[in-house]
C-alpha positions in Angstrom: 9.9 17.1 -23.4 11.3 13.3 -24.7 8.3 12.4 -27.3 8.2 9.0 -26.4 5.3 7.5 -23.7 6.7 3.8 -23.1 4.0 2.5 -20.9 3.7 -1.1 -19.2 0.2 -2.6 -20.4 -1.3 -5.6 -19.2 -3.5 -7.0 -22.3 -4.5 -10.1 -20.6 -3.5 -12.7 -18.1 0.0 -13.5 -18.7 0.6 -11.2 -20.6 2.7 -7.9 -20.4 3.7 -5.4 -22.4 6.2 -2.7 -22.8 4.4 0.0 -25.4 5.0 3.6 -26.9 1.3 5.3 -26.1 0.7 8.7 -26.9 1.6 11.8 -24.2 -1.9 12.7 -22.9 -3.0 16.4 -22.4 -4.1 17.1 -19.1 -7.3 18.3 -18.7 -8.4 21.4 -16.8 -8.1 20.5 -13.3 -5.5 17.6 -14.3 -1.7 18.0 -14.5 0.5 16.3 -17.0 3.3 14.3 -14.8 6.5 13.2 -16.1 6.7 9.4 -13.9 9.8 9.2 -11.7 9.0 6.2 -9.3 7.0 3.7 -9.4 6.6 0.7 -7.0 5.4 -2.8 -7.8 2.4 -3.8 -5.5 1.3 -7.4 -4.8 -2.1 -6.4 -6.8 -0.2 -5.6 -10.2 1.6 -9.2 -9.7 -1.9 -10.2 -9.2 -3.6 -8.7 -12.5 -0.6 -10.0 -14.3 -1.1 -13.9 -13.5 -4.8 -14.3 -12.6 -6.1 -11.4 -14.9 -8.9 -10.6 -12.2 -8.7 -9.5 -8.3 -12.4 -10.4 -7.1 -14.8 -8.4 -8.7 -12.2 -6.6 -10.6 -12.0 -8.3 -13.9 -9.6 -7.1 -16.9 -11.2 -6.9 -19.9 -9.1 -4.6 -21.9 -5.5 -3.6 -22.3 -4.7 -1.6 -18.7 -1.7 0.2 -17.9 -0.4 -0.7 -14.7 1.2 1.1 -11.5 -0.4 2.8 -8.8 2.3 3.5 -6.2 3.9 6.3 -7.6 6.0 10.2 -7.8 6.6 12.6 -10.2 7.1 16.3 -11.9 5.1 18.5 -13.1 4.8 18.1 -16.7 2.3 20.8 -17.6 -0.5 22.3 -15.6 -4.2 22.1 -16.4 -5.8 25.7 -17.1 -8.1 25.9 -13.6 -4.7 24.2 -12.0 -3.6 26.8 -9.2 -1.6 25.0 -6.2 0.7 23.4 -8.3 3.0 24.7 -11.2 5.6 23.0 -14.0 8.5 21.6 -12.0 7.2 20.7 -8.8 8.0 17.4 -7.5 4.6 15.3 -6.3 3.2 11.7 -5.1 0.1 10.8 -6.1 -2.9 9.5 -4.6 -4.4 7.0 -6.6 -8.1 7.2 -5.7 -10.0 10.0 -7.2 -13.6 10.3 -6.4 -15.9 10.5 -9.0 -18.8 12.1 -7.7 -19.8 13.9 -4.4 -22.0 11.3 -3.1 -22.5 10.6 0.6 -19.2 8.7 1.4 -17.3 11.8 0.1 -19.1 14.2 1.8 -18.3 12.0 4.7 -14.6 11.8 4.2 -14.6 8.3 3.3 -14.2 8.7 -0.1 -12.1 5.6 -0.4 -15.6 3.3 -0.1 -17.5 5.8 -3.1 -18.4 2.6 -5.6 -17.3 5.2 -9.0 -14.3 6.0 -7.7 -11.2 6.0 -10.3 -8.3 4.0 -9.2 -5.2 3.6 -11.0 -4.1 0.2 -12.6 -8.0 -1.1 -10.9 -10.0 -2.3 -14.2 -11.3 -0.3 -16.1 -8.8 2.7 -14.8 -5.4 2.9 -16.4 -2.3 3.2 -13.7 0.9 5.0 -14.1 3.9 2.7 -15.4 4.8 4.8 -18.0 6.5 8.2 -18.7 3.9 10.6 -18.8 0.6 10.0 -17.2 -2.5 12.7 -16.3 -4.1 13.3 -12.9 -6.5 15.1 -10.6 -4.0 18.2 -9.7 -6.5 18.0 -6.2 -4.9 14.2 -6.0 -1.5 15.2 -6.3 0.5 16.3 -3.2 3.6 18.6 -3.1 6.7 16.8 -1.8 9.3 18.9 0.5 12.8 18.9 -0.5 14.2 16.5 1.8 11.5 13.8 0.6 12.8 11.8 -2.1 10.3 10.6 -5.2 10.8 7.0 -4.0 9.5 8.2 -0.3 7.2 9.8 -2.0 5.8 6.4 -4.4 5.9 4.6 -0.6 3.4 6.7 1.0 0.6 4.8 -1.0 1.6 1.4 1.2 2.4 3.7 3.9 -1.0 5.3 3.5 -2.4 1.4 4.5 -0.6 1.3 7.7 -1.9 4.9 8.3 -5.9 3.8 7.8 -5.3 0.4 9.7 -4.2 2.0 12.6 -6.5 4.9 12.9 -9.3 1.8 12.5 -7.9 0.3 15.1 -7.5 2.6 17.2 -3.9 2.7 18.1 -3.0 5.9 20.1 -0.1 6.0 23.0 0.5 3.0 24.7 -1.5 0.6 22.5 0.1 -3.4 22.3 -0.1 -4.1 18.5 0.2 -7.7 16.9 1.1 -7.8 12.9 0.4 -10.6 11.2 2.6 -10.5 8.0 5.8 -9.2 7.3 5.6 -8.6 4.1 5.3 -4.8 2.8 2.1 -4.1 4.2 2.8 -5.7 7.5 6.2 -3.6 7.5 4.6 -0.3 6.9 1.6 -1.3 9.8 4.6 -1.6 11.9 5.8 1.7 11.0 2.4 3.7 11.7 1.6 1.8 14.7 5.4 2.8 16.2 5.0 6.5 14.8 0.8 6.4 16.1 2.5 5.7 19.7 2.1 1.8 19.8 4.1 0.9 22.9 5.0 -2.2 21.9 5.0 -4.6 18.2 5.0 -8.1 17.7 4.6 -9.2 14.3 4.7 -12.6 12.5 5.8 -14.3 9.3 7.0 -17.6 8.1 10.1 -15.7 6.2 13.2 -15.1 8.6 14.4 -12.8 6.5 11.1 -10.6 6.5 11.1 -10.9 9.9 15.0 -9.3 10.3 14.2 -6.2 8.2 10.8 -6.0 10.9 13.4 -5.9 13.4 15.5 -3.4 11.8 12.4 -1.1 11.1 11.5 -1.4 15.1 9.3 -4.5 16.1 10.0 -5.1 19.5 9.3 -9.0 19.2 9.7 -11.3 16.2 7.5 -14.3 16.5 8.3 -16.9 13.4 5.3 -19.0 12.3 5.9 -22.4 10.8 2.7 -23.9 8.3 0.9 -26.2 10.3 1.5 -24.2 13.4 -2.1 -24.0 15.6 -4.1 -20.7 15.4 -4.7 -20.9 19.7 -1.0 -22.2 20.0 0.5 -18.9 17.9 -2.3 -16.6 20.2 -0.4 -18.0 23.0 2.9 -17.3 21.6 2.1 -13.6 21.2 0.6 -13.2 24.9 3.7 -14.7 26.4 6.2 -12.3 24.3 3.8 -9.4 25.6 3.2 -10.4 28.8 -0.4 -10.0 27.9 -2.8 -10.4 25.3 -2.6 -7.3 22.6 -5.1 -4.6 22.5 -4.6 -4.5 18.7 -4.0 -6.9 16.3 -3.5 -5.9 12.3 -4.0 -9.1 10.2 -1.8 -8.4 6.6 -2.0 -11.7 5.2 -6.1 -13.0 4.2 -4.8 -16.4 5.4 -8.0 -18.2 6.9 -5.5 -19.8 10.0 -4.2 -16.0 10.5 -7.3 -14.3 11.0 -8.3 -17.2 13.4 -4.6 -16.4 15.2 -5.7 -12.6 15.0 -8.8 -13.0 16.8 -8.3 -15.5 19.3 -4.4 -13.0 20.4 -6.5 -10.1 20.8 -7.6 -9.0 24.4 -11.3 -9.0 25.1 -12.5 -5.5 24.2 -10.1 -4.8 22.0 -9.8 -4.7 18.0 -9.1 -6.8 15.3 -8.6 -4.8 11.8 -8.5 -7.0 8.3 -6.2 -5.8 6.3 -4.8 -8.6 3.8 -7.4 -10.0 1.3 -7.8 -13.5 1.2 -10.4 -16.2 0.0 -13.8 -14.6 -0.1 -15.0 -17.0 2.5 -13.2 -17.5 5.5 -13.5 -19.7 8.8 -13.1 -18.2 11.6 -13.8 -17.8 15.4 -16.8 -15.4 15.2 -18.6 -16.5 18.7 -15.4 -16.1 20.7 -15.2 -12.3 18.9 -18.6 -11.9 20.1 -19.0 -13.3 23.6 -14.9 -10.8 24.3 -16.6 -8.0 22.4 -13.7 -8.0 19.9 -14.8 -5.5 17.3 -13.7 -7.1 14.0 -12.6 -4.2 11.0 -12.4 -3.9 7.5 -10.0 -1.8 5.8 -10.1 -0.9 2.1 -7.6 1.1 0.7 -7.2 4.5 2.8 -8.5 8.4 2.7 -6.9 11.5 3.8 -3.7 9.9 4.6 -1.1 11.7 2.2 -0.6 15.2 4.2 0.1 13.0 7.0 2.1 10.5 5.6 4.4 13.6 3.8 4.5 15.4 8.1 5.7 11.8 9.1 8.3 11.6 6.4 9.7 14.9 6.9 9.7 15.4 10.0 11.7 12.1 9.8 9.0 10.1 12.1 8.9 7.5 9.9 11.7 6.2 7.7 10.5 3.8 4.7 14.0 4.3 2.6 15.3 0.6 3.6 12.0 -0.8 2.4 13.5 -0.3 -1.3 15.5 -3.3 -2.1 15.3 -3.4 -5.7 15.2 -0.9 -8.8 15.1 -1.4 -12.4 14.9 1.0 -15.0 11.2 0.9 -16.9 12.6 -1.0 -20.3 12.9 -3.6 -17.8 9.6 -3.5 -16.1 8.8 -7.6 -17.1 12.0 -8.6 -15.1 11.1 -6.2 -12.2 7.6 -8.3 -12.0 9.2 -11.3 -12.1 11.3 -10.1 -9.4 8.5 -9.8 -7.4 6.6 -12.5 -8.6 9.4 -14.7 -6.6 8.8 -12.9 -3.6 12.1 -11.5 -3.7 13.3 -8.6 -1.4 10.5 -6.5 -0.4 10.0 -3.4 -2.4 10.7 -3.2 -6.2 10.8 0.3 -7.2 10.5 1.1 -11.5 12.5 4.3 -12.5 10.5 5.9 -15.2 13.0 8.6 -15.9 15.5 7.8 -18.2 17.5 11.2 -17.1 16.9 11.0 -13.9 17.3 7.3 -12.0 17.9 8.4 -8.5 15.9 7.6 -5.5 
C-alpha cells in the first residue's frame, strides 16, 4: 500500500490545501478505501469561497469531497459483505443513531447524521479515506468508478422524482441545467416521464440537456417574467406540466416553477437559494399545487447501480473534465468558472482511468 495520504483540506475560507495526513485504520464495521474518483460538487466550491453553507459553518480544517468511488483497502473485523479488492461508491450520509427518521427510512432528515465534506465531518479528497462498510455499495463490472462517484448527483434526481411523483406518462419541467438539473432529467426519462422541458440561461448547458434526452429546450434570458416563462413551457407542452423540478434556488425560478405547474400537480425544491424567498404561495394554494422539499436523498444507491447497469441511465458524457489530485486547486477553479459540467479528481496515482 503507497504510504502517503495526500488529502485536499479546506482550513478556512479561501483557503485550500493539498496535505500528507495519516492512512486511517478502519474501524470494526468500517472499511479502509483506497479513493479512485472523486467529483467536485457546487457545495465544495461553496465551502471554499464563503466558508459556510447556511447553518453549516467551518470552523476547523475539513477535508473535502463527497461524490466519490473506490477499492477496498482493508476490511473492518465485523465487515462481512465486502472484502479487499472490491470496487465500491459510497454514500455519503451515515446515520448516527436509530432515531425515528431512520426507522422510518428517511434517514437522510436524522439531525446527527455524518456527512462527508458537511462541517464538522471530513469528506473524501484524498487517497485513503474510512467508511461505514453498510454505506458502501458493490459496483458490477461494467460500472466504471466515475459512474460510480455520479450516483451521489444521480441519487438527487432519484429523490426528486420519487417526491414528485413522476411515474409513466408524467410532463416534467427542469428548471436548471446545470448538473443537478441534468441528472433530474435523467431520472425523470428513466422514472417514465413522457415528456422534459428544462430551462437555463447557458446554451451550451442546454445542448448537452438535449443530448442527454430533454425533449424541449426552453432558454431563459435575466429579466425574462416568471408568468411569461410559465407560458413558454405550456405552449412547448401543449399543456401545463404535471411536475416541475426547480434546480436553481433562484427567487424568479421558483415563482416560474409554481405558476408552469398544472393545478393539482407538484412543485419539488430542489436548488438552495436565499433563505427567504418571494413567491406565489396563494396561487399554490387556491390550484392545490403541493410544494416539496428535497434534502439530499435515502435508499437511492441500489437503484441508481440497477439503472446504470442495466444501461437505463447513461451519466458518462456528464464528465467533462479530469485532473489528477496534485492538482485538485486548479480542478476547483475549474469549476469555480462554471466550466463544463462535471469535474471529476483521480485519486489514484496508478490508476487514472474512468
Amino acid at each position: 500500500m503507497a504510504q502517503d495520504n495526500l488529502s485536499l483540506v479546506l482550513h478556512a475560507k479561501e483557503d485550500l490545501r493539498l496535505e500528507n495526513r495519516p492512512i486511517p485504520e478502519p474501524g470494526p464495521n468500517e472499511v479502509l478505501l483506497q479513493m479512485h474518483s472523486v467529483g467536485i460538487c457546487g457545495s465544495d466550491v461553496h465551502y471554499w469561497q464563503n466558508g459556510r453553507i447556511g447553518d453549516f459553518v467551518l470552523k476547523k480544517p475539513m477535508v473535502l469531497g463527497h461524490e466519490a468511488s473506490g477499492r477496498v483497502a482493508k476490511v473492518g473485523s465485523e465487515v462481512k459483505h465486502l472484502k479487499v479488492g472490491d470496487r465500491v461508491a459510497i454514500e455519503p450520509g451515515v446515520p448516527r443513531e436509530m432515531d425515528e427518521f431512520f426507522k422510518t427510512g428517511r434517514y437522510n432528515l436524522s439531525p446527527t447524521i455524518f456527512f462527508c465534506a458537511t462541517p464538522p465531518d471530513d469528506g473524501n479528497l484524498c487517497r485513503y479515506y474510512t467508511h461505514s462498510a453498510n454505506f458502501c455499495y458493490k459496483l458490477p463490472d461494467n460500472v466504471t468508478f466515475e459512474e460510480g462517484a455520479l450516483i451521489e448527483p444521480l441519487s438527487v434526481g432519484i429523490h426528486a422524482c420519487r417526491r414528485a411523483g413522476v411515474t409513466l406518462g408524467s410532463t416534467v419541467f427542469v428548471c436548471g441545467a446545470g448538473p443537478i438539473g441534468l441528472v433530474c432529467l435523467l431520472a425523470a426519462k428513466a422514472m417514465g416521464a413522457s415528456q422534459v422541458v428544462i430551462s437555463d440561461l447557458s446554451e451550451e448547458r442546454l445542448l448537452m440537456a438535449k443530448d442527454l434526452g430533454a425533449d424541449f429546450l426552453l432558454t431563459v434570458k435575466r429579466g425574462d417574467g416568471a408568468q411569461q416563462l410559465a407560458k413558454s413551457v405550456e405552449e412547448m407542452l401543449g399543456a401545463q406540466p404535471h411536475i416541475t423540478i426547480e434546480c436553481t434556488g433562484v427567487e424568479s425560478c421558483i415563482q416560474t416553477a409554481i405558476y408552469a405547474t398544472r393545478s393539482g400537480g407538484v412543485v419539488v425544491l430542489v436548488g438552495l437559494g436565499s433563505e427567504l424567498a418571494t413567491v406565489p404561495l396563494i396561487n399554490a394554494a387556491v390550484r392545490e399545487v403541493d410544494i416539496r422539499g428535497v434534502f439530499r436523498y435515502c435508499n437511492t444507491w441500489p437503484m441508481a447501480i440497477a439503472m446504470l447497469a442495466s444501461g437505463k441511465v447513461n451519466v458518462k458524457p456528464l464528465v467533462t473534465h479530469r485532473f489528477p489530485l496534485e492538482q485538485a486547486v486548479q480542478a476547483f477553479e475549474t469549476t469555480r468558472q462554471g466550466l463544463g459540467i462535471k469535474v471529476m479528481l483521480k485519486c489514484d496515482k496508478n490508476d487514472q482511468n474512468p
